[in-house]
N, C-alpha and C positions, 0 to 999 in steps of 0.2 A: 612204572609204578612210583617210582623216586618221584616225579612231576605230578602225578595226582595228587601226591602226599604234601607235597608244598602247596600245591592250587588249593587242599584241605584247609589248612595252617592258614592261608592267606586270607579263606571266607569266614573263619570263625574269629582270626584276627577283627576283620572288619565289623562283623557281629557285634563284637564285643566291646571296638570302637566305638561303635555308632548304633548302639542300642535302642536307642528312642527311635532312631529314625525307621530301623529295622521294625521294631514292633507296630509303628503307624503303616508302614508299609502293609504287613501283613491285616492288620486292623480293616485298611481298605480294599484288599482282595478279598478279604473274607467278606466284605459287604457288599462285592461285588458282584462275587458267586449267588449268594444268597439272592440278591436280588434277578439273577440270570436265571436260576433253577427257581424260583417263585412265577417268575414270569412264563417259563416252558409251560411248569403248570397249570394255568390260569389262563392260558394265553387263547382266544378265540379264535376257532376257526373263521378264514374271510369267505362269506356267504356272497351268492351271485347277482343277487336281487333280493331286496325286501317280502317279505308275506304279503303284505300290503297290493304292493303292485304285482302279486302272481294270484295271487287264489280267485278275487273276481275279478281281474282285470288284463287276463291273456300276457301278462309279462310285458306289455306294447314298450317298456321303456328299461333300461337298466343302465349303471355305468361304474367306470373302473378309477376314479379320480381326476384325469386327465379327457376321456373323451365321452360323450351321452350315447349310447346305442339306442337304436328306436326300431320300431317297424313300420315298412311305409304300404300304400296299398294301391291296389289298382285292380279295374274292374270290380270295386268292392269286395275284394279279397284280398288278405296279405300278400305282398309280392315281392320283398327282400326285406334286407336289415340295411339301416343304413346309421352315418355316428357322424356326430357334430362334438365339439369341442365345448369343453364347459364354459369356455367366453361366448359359445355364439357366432363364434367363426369357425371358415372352412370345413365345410359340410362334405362327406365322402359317402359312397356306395359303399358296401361290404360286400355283399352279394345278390343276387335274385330269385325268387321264390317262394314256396308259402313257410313262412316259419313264425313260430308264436314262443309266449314263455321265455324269454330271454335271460338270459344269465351270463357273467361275463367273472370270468375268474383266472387269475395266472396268464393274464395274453388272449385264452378260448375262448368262445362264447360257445355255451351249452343250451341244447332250447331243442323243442317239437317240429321235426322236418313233415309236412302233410306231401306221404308219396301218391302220387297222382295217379299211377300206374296202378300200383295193387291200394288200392283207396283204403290205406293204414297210416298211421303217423308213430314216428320213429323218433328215438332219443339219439340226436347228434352232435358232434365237437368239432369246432371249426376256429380255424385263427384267427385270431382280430382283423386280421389284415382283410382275410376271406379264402385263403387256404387252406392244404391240411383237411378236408371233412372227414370226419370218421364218421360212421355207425355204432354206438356203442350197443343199443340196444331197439330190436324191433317189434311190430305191432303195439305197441304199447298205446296205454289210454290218455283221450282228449282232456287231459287234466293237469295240474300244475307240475310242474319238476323246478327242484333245487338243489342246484350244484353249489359244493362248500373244495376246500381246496382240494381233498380227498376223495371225495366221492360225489354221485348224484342220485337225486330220492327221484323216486317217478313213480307212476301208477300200470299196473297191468292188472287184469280181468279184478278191477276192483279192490286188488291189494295194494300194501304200499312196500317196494323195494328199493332199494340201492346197490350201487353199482361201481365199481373204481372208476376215478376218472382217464384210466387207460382202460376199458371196457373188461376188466376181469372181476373175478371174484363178486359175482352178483347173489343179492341175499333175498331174502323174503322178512321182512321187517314185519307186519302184522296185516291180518286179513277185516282186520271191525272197518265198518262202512265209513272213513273220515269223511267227512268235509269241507276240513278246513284244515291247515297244520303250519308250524312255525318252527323252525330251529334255533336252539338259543342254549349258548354254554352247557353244549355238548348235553342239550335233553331235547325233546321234539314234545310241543306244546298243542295239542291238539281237538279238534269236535265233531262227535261221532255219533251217529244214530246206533239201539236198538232197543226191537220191540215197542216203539212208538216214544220212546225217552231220548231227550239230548243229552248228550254229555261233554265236563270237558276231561283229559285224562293228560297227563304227560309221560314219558316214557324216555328211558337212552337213544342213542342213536341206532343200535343194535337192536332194539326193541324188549329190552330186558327191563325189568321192574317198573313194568304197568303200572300206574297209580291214579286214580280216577279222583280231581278233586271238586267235580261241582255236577251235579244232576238236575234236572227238569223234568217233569211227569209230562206237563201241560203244554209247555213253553219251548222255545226253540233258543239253541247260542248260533249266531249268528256268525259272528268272529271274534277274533281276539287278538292282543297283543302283549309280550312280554317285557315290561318299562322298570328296570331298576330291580326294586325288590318284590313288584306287586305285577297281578293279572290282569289288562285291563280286557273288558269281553263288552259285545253287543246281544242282549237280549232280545227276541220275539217273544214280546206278549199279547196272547188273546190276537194272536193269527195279525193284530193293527198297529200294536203297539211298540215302537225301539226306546229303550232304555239303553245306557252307558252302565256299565259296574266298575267294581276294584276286587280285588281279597289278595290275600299272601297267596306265595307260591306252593301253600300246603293246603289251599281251596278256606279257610277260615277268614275272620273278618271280611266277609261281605260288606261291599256299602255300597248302595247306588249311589251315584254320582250325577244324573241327568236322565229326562225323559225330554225325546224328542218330540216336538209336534208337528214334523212332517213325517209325511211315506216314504223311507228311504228306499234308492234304485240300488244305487253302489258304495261302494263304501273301500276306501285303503285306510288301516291306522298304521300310519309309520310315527316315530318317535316324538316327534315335533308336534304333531297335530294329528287331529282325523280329519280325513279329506271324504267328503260325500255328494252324491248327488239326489235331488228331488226331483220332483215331476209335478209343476203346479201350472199346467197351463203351456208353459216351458220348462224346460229343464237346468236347472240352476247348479252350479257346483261349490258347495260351502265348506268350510272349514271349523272346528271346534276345538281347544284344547283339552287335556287330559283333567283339569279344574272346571270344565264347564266353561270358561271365560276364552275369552277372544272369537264370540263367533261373528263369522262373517259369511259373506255370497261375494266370492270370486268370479265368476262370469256365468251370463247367462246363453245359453243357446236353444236351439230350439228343437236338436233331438240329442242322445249322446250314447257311445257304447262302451266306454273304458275311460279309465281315467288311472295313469302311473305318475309318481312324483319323482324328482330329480332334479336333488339338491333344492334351489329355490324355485324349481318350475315344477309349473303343473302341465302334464301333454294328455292332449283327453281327444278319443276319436267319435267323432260325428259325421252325420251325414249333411252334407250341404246345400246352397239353393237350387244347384244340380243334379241333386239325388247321387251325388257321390260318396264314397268312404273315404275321407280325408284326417290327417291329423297334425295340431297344433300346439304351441305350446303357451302358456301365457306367466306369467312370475305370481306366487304364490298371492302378493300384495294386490293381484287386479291389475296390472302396468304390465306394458310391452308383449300384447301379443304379438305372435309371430306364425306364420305360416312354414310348413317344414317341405 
């Protein structure tokens, strides 16, 4: 007791020494915390894939920093996953067989295993490396899934669920007809048919506080993407027509921003740019900014089925002069294609 009592006397001595220094000390922890418990707050979940490259484009590409995942094919069918390095070198197998939707979070890749056996596709988790599969969840629908660090969204008999990323605790998120969805700072941004109306609505992850901020009687929303503080979405008008829009994330100030004048096929909007493809003759793969400015025609080919972005490549699968399913990749600028 007599020793605590001096070690007492010893730190209030010093206190009181060295006062200033004391109070800056604390000064700085306290901005430290602060900024620690801001950031818990705030802090975003890491997602496995873009929207972009899952909703119409089978997930064919996803990546973790360090390495590219893709999917490669044969006999014009998916037939493994395979990952190249973001330089472009040393290209590895992961695994074999038909897998789509890819996602790659904490080490796993998450994505749609097609069982061959009982002709159903299943939600599975598998290591980077290519170990480790799991089955988290089965029969499940031919449609997009996105895993975030927690959990993974998938489709069954038409609904949208989620699920732990250890296969437990599986929920039922909402049953309206989506078509399209996006996650972003813990809300699910989304485009849903009823009764012959498009909508778009966003929601928790949970699927609590529904909130519907833009309708169409006539017209169809196409896609969308979530960029800062605004919506940006693709319109169908008059069955021919694609327009670009904007509005806040509370469905107010609308603004078009661009009417396109081609047919669009596909389409990814990841952050950077929109990446689309045409069909005039051939099939072209262009790009536009979120300002209407920078467009261009990154490559032309002459059929195309998917088109995922990564980082500054573009990887788009087509059929070849051999009538195969093949997939490449080329740098966003039109330079260095490459065959995979």
């Amino acid at each position: 007791m007599e020793k605590l009592l001096q070690i007492k006397d010893i730190v209030l001595e010093f206190i009181q020494t060295h006062k200033p220094l004391v109070l800056k000390i604390l000064a700085a922890m306290i901005v430290i915390i602060t900024i620690l418990v801001i950031s818990s707050v705030f802090k975003k979940d890491e997602i496995g894939n873009t929207s972009g490259n899952l909703n119409f484009n089978y997930g064919i590409v996803a990546e973790d920093g360090k390495w590219t995942y893709y999917m490669e094919f044969d006999d014009n069918e998916p037939s493994g996953i395979y990952r190249v390095k973001t330089n472009g070198e040393k290209t590895q197998k992961i695994l074999g067989g038909y897998y789509e939707y890819v996602n790659v979070v904490d080490n796993y890749i998450y994505c749609l295993e097609k069982d061959e056996d009982d002709n159903q596709y299943n939600l599975v988790k598998i290591k980077t490396n290519g170990d480790k599969k799991e089955i988290l969840a089965k029969n499940i629908d031919h449609k997009a899934i996105t895993a975030s660090e927690d959990r993974v969204y998938y489709f069954k008999d038409g609904n949208l669920y989620s699920i732990k990323t250890n296969g437990s605790d599986k929920n039922k998120i909402s049953d309206k007809n989506i078509q399209y969805y996006e996650i972003c700072n813990n809300l699910i941004y989304y485009i849903y048919e009823n009764d012959g109306n498009s909508y778009i609505a966003r929601m928790k992850l949970d699927g609590d506080k529904n909130t519907r901020i833009g309708k169409l009687e006539d017209d169809e929303y196409i896609a969308l993407h979530v960029k800062g503080s605004k919506v940006y979405y693709i319109v169908l008008e008059g069955g021919s027509q694609y327009k670009l829009y904007k509005m806040n994330k509370n469905g107010e100030k609308e603004e078009r921003i661009y009417t396109f004048s081609e047919d669009i096929e596909n389409i990814n909007m990841q952050d950077d740019a929109i990446y689309y493809t045409v069909k005039d003759g051939e099939y072209k793969i262009c790009t536009i900014n979120y300002k209407a400015a920078n467009k261009g025609v990154i490559k032309k080919v002459s059929n195309l089925d998917a088109i995922g972005i990564s980082g500054k490549w573009v990887f788009y699968v087509y059929e070849n002069e051999d009538n195969e399913i093949v997939i490449e990749r080329i740098k966003i600028n039109g330079e260095q294609q490459q065959s995979l």
